[in-house]
C-alpha atoms as an extended CHARMM CRD file, in Angstrom:
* protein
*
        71  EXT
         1         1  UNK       CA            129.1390000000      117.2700000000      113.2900000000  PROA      1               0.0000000000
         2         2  UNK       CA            127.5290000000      115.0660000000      110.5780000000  PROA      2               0.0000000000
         3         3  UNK       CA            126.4660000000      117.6910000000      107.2580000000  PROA      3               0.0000000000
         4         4  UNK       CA            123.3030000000      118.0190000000      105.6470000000  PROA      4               0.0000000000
         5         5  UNK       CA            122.0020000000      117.8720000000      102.3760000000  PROA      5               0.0000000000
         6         6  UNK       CA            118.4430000000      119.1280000000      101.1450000000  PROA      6               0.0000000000
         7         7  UNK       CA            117.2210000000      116.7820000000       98.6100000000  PROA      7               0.0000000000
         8         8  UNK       CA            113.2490000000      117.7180000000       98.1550000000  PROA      8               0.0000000000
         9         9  UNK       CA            110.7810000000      119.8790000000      100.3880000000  PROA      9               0.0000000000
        10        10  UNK       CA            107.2860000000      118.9150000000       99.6860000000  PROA      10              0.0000000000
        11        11  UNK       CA            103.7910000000      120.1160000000      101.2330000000  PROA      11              0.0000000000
        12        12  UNK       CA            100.9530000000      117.2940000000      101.6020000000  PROA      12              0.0000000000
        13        13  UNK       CA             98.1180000000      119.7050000000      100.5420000000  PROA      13              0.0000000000
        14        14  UNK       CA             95.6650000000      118.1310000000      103.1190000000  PROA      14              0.0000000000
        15        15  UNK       CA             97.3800000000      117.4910000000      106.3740000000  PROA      15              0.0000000000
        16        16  UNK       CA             99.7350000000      120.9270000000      104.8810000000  PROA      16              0.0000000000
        17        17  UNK       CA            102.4300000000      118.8580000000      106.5570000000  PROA      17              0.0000000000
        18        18  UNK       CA            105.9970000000      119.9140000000      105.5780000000  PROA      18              0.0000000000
        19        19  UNK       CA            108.3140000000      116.8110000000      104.4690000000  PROA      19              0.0000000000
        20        20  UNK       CA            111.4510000000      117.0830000000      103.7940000000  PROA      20              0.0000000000
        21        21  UNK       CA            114.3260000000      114.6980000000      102.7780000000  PROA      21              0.0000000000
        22        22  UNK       CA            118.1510000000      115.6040000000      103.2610000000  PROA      22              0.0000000000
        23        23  UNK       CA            121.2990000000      113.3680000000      102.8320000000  PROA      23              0.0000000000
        24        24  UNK       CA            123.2070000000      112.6820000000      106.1250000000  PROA      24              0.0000000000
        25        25  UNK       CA            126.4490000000      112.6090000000      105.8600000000  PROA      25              0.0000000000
        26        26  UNK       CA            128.8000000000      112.1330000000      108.8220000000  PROA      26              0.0000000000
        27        27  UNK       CA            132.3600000000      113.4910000000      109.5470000000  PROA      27              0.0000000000
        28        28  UNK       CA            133.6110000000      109.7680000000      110.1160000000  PROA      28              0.0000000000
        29        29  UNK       CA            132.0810000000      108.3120000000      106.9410000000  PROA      29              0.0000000000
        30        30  UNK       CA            130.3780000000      105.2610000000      106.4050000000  PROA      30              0.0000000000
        31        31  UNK       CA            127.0970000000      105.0830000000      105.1190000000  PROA      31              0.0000000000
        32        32  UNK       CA            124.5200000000      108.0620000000      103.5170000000  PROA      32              0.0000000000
        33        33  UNK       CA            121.4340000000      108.0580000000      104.9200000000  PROA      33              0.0000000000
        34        34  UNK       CA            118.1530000000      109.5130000000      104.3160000000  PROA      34              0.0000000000
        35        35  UNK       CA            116.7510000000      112.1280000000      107.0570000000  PROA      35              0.0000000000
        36        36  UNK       CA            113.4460000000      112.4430000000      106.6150000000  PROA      36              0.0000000000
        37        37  UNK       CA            111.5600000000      115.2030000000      108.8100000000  PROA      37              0.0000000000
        38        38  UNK       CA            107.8880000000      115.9560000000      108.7400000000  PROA      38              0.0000000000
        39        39  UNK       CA            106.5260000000      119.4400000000      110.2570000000  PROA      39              0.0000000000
        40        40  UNK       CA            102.9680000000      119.0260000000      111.6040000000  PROA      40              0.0000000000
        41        41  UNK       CA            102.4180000000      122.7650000000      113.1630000000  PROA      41              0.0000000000
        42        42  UNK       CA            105.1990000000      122.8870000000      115.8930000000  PROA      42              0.0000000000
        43        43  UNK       CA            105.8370000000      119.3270000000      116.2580000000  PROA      43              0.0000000000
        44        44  UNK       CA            108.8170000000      117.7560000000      114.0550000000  PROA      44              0.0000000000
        45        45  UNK       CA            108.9610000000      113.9690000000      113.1920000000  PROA      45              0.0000000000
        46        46  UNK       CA            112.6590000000      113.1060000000      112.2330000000  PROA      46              0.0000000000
        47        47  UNK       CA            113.8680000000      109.5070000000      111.4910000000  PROA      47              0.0000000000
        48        48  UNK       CA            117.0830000000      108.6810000000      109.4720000000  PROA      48              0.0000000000
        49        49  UNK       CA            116.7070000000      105.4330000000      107.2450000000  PROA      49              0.0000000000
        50        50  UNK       CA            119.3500000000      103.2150000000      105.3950000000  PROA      50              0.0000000000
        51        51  UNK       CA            119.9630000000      103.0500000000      101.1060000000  PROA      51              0.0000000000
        52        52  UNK       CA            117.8050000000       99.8840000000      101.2790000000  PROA      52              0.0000000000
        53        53  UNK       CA            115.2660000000      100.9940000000      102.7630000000  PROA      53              0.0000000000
        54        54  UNK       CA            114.6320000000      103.9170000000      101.1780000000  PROA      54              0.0000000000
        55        55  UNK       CA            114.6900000000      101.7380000000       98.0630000000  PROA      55              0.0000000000
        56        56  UNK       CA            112.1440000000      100.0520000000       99.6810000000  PROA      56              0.0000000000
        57        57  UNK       CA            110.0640000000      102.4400000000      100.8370000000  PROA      57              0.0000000000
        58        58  UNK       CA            110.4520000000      104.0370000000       97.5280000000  PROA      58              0.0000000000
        59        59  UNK       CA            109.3390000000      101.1740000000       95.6650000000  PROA      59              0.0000000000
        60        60  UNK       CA            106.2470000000      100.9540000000       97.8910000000  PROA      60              0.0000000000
        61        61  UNK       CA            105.1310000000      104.3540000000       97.6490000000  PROA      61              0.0000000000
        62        62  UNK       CA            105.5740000000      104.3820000000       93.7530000000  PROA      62              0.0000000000
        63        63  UNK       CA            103.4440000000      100.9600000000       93.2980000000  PROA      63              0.0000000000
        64        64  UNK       CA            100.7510000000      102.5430000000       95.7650000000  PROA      64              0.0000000000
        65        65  UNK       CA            100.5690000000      105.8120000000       93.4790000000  PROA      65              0.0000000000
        66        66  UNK       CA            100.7360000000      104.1020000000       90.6160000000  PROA      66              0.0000000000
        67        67  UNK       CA             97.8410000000      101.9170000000       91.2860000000  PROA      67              0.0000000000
        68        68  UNK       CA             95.7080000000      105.2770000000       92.1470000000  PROA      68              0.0000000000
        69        69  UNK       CA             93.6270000000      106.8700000000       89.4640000000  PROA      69              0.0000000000
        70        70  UNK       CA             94.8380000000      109.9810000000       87.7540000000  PROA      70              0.0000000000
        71        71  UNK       CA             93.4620000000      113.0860000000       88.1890000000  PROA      71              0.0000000000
């Protein structure tokens, strides 16, 4: 049974859709990845992503914000 670790638990304040991200880890080894799993009411969304892609996706959500104006 592959363990779980909670890394962040955020609520997007519009949608009030619960994120949160968890390393997966499993009993065999090999690579981390990133479970991310979005509550919208009762219905989950869960998808597990690679280091480089997180990076990635990381990378695009921080030049997205970043380009945003500050409240």
């Amino acid at each position: 049974m592959p363990s779980l670790k909670s890394i962040a638990k955020l609520r997007a304040p519009l949608g009030r859709q619960e994120i949160e991200l968890q390393q997966l880890d499993h009993e065999a080894g090999g690579m981390s990845l990133l479970r991310t799993r979005i509550r919208e009411g009762s219905r989950f969304t869960v998808f597990d992503i690679d280091p480089i892609t997180a990076r990635e996706w990381g990378q695009a959500l921080l030049a997205w914000a970043g380009s945003q104006p500050h409240e």
